[in-house]
C-alpha positions as CSV (number, residue, x, y, z in Angstrom):
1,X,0.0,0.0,0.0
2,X,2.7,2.5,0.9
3,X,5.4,1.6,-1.3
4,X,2.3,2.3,-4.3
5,X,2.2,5.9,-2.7
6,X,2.8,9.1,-4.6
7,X,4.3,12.5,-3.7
8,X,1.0,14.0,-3.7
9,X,-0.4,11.3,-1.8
10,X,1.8,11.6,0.6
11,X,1.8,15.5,1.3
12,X,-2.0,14.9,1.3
13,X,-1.6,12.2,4.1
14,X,0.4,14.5,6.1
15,X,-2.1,17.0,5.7
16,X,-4.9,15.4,6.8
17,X,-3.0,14.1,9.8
18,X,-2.2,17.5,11.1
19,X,-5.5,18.5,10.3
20,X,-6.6,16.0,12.7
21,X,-4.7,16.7,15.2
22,X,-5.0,20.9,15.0
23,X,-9.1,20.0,15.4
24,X,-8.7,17.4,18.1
25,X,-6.8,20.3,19.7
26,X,-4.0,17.8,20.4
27,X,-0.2,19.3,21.4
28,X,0.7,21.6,18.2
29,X,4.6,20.5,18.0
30,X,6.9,22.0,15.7
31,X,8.8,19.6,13.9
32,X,11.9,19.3,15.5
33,X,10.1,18.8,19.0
34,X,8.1,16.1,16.6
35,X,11.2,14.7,15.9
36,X,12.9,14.5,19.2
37,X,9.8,12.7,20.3
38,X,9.6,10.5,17.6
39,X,13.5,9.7,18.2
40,X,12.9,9.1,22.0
41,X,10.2,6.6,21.1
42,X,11.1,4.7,18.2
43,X,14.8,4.7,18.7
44,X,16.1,2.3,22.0
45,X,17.3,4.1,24.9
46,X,19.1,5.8,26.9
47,X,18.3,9.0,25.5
48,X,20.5,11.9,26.7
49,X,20.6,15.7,25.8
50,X,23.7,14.8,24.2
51,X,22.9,12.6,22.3
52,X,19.9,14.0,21.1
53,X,22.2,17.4,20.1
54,X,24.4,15.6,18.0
55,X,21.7,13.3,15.8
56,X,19.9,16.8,15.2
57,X,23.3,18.7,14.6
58,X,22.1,21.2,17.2
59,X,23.1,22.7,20.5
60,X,22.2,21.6,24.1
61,X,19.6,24.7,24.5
62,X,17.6,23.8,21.0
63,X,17.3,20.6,22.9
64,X,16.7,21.7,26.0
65,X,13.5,24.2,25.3
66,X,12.0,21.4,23.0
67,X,12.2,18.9,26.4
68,X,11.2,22.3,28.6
69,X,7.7,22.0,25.8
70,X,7.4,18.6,25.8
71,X,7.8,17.9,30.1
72,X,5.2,21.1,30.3
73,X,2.8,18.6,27.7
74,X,4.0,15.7,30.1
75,X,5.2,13.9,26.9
76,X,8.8,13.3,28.3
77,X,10.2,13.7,31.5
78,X,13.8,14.2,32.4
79,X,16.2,12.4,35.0
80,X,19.8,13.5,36.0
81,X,22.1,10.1,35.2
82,X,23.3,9.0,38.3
83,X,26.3,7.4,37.0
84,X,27.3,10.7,35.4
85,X,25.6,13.6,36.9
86,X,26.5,15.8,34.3
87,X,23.9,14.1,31.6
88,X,20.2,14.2,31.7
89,X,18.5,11.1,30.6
90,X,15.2,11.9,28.6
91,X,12.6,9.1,29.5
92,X,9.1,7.9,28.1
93,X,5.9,8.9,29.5
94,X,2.5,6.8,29.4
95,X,1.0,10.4,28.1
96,X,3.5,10.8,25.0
97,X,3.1,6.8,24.4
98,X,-0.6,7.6,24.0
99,X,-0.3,10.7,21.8
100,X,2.2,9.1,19.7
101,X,-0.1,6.1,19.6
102,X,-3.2,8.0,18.5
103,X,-1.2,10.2,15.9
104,X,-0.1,6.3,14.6
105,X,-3.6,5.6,14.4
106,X,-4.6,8.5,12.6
107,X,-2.3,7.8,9.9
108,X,-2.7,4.3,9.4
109,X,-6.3,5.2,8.5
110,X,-5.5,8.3,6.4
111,X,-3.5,5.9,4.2
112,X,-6.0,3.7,3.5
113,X,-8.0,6.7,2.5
114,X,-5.4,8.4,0.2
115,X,-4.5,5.3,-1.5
116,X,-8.0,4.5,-2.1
């Protein structure tokens, strides 16, 4: 199904998924905070500000106000490493498993619309 999808398809899945979202008055991330969430998620931990920096090729601070957002939504939360007190260890919350969840269902079912 999605390796038969086209360009436009696939803008117009995107588009309907964030129109979704915007009217279900669900968090309104900007991409990169999108990313870093979508990173901490998908991608096996640990998960450091570090780390984080250097697959974005940004500083600390980008990092660290997109975590500020994201704690504030309760989609992360952040621990100091214990082992190395100097690192910050970004961890999963049951509230940004859900969102990410329901934004997964969401676009599950605009592809089968789009390719349709």
């Amino acid at each position: 199904m999605l390796d038969e999808l086209r360009p436009a398809q696939a803008l117009k899945l995107w588009q309907t998924t964030s129109l979704i979202q915007v009217k279900d008055n669900a968090p309104d991330l900007t991409l990169r905070q999108m990313t870093i969430l979508l990173s901490i998620y998908l991608e096996p931990p640990p998960h450091t500000v570090r780390g984080l920096a250097a697959k974005l090729n940004v500083t600390k601070p980008v990092i660290t106000r997109a975590l500020d957002t994201m704690g504030r939504l309760k989609l992360v939360d952040r621990k100091r490493d214990e082992s190395d007190r100097r690192n910050v260890i970004i961890q999963r919350t049951v509230e940004g498993a859900l969102y990410l969840e329901k934004m997964a269902d969401i676009i599950v079912e605009q592809a089968k619309a789009v390719t349709k």
